[in-house]
C-alpha positions in Angstrom: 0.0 0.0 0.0 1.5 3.2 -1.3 2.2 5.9 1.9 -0.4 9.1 2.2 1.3 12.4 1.6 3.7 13.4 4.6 1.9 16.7 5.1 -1.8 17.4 5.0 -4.2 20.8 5.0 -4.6 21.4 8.3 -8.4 20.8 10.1 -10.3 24.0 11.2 -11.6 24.2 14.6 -15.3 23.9 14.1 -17.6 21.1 15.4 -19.2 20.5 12.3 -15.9 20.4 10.5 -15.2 17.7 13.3 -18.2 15.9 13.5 -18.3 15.4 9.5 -15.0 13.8 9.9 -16.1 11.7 12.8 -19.5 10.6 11.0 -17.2 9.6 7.7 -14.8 8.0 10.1 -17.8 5.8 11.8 -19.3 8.1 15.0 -22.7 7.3 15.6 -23.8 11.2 15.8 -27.1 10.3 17.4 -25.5 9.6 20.6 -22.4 12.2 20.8 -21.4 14.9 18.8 -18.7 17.5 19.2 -19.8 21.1 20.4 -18.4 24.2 21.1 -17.4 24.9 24.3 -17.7 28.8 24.2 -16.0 30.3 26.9 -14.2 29.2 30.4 -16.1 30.6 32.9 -18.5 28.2 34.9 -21.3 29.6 33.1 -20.3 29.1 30.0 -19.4 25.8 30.8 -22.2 24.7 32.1 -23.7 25.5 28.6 -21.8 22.3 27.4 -24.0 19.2 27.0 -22.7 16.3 29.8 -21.5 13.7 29.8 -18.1 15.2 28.3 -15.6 12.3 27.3 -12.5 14.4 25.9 -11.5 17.9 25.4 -10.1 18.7 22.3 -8.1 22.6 22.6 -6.8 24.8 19.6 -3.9 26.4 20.5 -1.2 29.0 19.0 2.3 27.6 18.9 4.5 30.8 20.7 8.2 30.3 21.9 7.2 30.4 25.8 5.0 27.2 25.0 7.2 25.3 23.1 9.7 26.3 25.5 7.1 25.0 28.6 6.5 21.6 26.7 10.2 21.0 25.7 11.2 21.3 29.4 8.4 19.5 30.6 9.6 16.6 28.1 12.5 16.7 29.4 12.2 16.3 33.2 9.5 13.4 32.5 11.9 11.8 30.6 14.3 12.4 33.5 12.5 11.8 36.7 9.1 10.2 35.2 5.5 10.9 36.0 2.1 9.5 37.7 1.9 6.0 36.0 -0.4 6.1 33.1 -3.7 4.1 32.3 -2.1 1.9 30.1 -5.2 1.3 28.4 -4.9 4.6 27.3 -5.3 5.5 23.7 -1.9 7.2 22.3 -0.6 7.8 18.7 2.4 9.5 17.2 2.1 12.7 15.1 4.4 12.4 12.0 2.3 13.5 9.1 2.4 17.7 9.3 -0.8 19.4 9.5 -2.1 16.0 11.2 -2.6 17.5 14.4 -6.3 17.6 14.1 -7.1 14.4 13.0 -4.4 13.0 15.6 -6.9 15.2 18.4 -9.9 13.8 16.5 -8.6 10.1 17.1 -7.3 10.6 20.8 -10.8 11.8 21.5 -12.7 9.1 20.3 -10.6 5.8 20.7 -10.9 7.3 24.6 -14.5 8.0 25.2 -17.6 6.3 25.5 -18.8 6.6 22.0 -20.2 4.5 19.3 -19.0 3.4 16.4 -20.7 2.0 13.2 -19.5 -2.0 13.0 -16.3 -2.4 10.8 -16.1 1.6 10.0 -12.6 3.0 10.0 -12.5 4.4 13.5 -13.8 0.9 15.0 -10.9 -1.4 12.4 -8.4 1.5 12.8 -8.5 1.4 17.1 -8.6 -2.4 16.9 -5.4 -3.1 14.4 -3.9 -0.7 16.4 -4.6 -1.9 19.9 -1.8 -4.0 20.4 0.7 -1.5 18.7 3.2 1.1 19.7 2.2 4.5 19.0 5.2 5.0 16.8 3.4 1.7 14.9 0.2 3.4 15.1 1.8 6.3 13.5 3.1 4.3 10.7 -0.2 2.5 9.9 -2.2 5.9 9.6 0.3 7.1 7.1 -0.5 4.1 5.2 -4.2 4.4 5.7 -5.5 6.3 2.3 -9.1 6.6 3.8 -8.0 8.5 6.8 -6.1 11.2 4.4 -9.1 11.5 2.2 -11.5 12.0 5.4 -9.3 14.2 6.7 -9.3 16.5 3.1 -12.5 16.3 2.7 -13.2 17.5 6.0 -10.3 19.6 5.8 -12.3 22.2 2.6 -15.7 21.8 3.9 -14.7 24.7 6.9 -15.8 28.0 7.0 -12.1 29.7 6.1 -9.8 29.8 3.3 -8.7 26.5 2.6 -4.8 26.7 3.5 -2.5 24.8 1.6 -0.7 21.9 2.9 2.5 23.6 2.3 1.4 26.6 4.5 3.5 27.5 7.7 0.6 26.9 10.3 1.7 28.5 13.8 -1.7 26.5 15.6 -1.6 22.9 17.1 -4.2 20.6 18.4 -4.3 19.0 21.7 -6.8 16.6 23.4 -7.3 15.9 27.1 -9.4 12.6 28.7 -9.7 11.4 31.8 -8.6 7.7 32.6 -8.7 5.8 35.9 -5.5 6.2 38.1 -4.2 2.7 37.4 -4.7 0.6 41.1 -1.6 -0.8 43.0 -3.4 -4.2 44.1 -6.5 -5.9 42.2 -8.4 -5.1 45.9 -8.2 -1.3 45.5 -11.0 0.5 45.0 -12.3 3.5 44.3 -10.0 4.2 40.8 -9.5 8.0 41.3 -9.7 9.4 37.7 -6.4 11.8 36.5 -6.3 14.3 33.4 -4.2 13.3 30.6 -3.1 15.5 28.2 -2.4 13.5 24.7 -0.6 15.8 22.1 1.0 13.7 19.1 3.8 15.5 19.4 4.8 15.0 22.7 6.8 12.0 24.0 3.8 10.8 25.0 1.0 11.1 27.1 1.1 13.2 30.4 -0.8 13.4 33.6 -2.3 16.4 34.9 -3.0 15.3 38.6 -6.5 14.2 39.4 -9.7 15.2 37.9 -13.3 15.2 39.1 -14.6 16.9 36.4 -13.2 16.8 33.1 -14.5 20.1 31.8 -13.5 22.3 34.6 -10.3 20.6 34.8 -9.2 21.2 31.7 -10.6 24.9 31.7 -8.3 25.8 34.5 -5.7 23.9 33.0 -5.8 25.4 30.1 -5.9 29.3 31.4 -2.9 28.3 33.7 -0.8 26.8 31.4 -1.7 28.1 28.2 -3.6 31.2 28.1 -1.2 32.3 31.1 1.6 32.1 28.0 0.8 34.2 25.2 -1.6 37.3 25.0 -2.9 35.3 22.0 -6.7 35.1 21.6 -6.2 32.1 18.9 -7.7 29.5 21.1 -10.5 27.5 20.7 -12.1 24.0 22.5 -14.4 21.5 21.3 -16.2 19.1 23.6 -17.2 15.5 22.6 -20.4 15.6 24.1 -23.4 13.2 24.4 -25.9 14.2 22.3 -28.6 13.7 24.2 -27.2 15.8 27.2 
């Protein structure tokens, strides 16, 4: 099978942009959907339909938050971190411009949803259950059908279409929760942690424990992003049940 191109138009951030991708891809909409998620205050939030499963945030790349997650990188790889779920979902980002459908797939292979038997989300998360995420990596660049949902969703936004060759200074990241994994079978309650999954990372990192996803990753996100830049370019989507 012939590789897909090693850079790709980049993915605005716009639920139905993501959701069209999703339904190609196999979501069963009429049980979650993504929404915006319109502002960070609690009143705001509380706009957002619940259950949320996964938080997926727009953010501009700036030198202080490059800097941040190089470091960061850096002293995990050095000292560690809270052990992860390892159930938890986690691929590579080596195709440019991925980032989005990278977010789109750490969102869903993580949550709750539903996926249409034998669709390409459901066959794509089971070939790659038992794989590396540096494998995973390597079997979405050889996957034609995720490119060609990704471009189609890609030109059905509400902007310019970019090229792929354009210098995009914005990056997607996606935040779950996942169980804090027990140290005896007897142990019991799980306490749930945030984990942030960003393809471009060296994988995926714990942001302490987390009651409720949505607040969680608003403060996170104001403390350790907006806190960075005096950037407005930022933007979250919620996958959201769509009944909520």
């Amino acid at each position: 099978m012939s590789e897909t191109s090693s850079r790709w138009i980049p993915l605005e951030s716009n639920p139905d942009v993501l959701n069209q991708w999703a339904e190609k891809a196999g979501l069963v909409l009429q049980q979650d959907r993504f929404v915006d998620v319109y502002g960070l205050d609690p009143e705001l939030l509380a706009m957002v339909p619940q259950p949320v499963d996964a938080v997926i945030l727009l953010f501009p790349i700036t030198d202080a938050i490059e800097a941040r997650a190089k470091q960061e990188d850096e002293r995990i790889k050095l000292e560690g971190q809270h052990p992860i779920d390892p159930t938890v979902f986690y691929i590579k980002q080596t195709i440019s411009n991925a980032c989005g459908t990278i977010g789109l797939l750490h969102a869903l292979a993580n949550s709750h949803a539903t996926f249409v038997p034998d669709s390409p989300l459901a066959l794509f998360i089971d070939q790659c259950r038992d794989k590396t995420p540096e494998e995973r990596a390597k079997l979405l660049e050889t996957t034609p059908l995720f490119a060609n949902i990704h471009a189609e969703a890609a030109s059905s936004g509400q902007t310019a279409v970019p090229s792929a060759e354009a210098k995009v200074d914005l990056h997607f990241t996606c935040f779950v929760q996942a169980p804090n994994p027990p140290r005896s079978v007897t142990e019991w309650p799980h306490p749930l942690h945030l984990i942030e999954l960003d393809g471009r990372r060296a994988g995926p990192i714990d942001r302490g424990l987390s009651k409720n996803l949505l607040e969680d990753v608003a403060t996170f996100v104001k403390n350790n992003y907006m806190s960075q830049t005096a950037s407005m370019e930022f933007s979250m989507i919620a996958l959201a049940s769509s009944e909520g």
